[in-house]
C-alpha positions as CSV (number, residue, x, y, z in Angstrom):
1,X,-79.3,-164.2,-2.0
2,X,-78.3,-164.3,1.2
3,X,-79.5,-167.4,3.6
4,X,-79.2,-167.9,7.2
5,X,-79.4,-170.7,9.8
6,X,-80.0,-171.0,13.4
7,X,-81.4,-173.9,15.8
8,X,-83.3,-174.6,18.7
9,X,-85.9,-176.4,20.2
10,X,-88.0,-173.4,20.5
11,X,-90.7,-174.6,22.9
12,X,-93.0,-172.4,25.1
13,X,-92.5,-169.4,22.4
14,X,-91.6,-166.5,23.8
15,X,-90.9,-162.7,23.0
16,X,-86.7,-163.5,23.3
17,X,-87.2,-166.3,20.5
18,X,-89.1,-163.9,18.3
19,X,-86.1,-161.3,19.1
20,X,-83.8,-163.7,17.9
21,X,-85.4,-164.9,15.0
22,X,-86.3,-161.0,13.8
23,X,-82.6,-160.4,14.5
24,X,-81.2,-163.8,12.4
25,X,-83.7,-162.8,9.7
26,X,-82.1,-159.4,8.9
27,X,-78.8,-160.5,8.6
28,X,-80.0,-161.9,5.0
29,X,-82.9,-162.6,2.6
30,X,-83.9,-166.3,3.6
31,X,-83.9,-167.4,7.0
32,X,-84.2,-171.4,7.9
33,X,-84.2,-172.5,10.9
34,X,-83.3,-176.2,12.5
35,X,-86.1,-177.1,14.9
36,X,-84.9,-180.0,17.0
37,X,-87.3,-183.2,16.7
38,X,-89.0,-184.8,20.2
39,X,-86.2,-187.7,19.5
40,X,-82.9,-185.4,19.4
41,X,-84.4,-183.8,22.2
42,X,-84.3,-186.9,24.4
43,X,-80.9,-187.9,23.2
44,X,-80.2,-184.3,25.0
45,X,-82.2,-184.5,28.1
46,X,-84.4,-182.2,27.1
47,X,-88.1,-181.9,27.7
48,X,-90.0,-180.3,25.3
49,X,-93.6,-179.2,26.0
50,X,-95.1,-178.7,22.5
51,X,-94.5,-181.8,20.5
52,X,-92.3,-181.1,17.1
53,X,-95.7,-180.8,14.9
54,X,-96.6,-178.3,17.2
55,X,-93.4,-176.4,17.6
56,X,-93.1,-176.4,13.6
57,X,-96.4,-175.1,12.5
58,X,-96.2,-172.3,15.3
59,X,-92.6,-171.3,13.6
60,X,-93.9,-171.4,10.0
61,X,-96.4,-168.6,11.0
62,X,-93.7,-166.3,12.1
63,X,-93.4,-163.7,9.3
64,X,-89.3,-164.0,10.1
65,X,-89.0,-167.7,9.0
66,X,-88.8,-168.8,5.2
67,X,-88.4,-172.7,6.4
68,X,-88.0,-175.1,9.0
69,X,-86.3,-178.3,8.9
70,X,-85.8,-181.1,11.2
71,X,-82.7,-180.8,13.4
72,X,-81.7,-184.5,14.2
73,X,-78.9,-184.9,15.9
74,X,-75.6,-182.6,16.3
75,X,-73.5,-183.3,13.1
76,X,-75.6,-182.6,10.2
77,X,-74.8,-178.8,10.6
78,X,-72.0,-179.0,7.8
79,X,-74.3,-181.3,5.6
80,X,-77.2,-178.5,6.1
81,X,-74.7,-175.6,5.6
82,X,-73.9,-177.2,1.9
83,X,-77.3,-178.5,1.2
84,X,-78.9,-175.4,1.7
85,X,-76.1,-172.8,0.4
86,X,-75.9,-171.1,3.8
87,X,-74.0,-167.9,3.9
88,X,-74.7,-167.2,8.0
89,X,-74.8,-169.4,10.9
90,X,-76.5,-167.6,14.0
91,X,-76.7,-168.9,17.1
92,X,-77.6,-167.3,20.9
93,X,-74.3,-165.7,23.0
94,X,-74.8,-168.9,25.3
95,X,-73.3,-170.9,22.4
96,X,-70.3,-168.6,22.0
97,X,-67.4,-170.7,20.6
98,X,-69.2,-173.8,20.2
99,X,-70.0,-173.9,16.6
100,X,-67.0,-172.3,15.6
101,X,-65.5,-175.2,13.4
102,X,-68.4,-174.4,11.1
103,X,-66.6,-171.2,9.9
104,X,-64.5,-172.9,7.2
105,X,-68.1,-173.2,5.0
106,X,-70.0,-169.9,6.6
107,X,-69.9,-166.8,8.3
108,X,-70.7,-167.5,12.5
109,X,-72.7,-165.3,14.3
110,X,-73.3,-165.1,18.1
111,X,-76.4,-162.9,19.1
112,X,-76.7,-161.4,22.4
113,X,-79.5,-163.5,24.4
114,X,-82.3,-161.4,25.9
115,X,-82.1,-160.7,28.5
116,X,-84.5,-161.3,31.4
117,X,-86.5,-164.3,29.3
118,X,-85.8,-168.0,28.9
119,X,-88.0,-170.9,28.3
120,X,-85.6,-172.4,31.7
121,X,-87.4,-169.6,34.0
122,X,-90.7,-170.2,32.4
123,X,-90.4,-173.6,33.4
124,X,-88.8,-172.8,37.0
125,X,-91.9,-169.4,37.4
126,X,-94.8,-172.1,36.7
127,X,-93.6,-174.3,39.4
């Protein structure tokens, strides 16, 4: 079996996340993704409109996901890469190179973004 991991806040849901987790999801059999908590969020700056409950249960419906887990703050990658057996890391193009030093437990894979969506123009369009 095959499993694969990617993270994100994944707030205000949008056909570019679905692309991404459809993508992630064929590169193996399980697919788990790291959904970062209303806390980590404010330790990046980063406003989230759809609380974590929310942002959870909406990504537990998505036929692409097998589980989410809480993403807490930036170094538990390699303790979730072992605790879960991961064979893939996947991550967006706009992360190239940043989550490299996780290639000595798993593969690293940089998906192309898609292009003309982002929850950032969302946010800037409904102002």
């Amino acid at each position: 079996m095959t499993r694969v991991i990617t993270y994100g806040t994944f707030d205000l849901l949008h056909w570019g996340h679905i692309r991404l987790l459809e993508r992630a999801a064929a590169l193996g059999d399980e697919l788990i993704v790291g959904l970062s908590t209303d806390e980590f969020n404010a330790v990046k700056h980063k406003e989230a409109y759809n609380s974590y409950a929310h942002r959870k249960y909406i990504l537990e419906a998505i036929r692409y996901v097998n589980k989410v887990i809480p993403e807490n703050d930036w170094k538990q990658k390699i303790p979730d890469v072992n605790k879960y057996n991961i064979d893939i890391f996947v991550m967006g193009s706009d992360w190239k190179g940043q989550f490299d030093f996780l290639k000595d437990y798993c593969q690293v894979i940089y998906l192309p973004r898609t292009e003309g969506i982002s929850t950032t123009q969302i946010k800037r369009d409904l102002k």
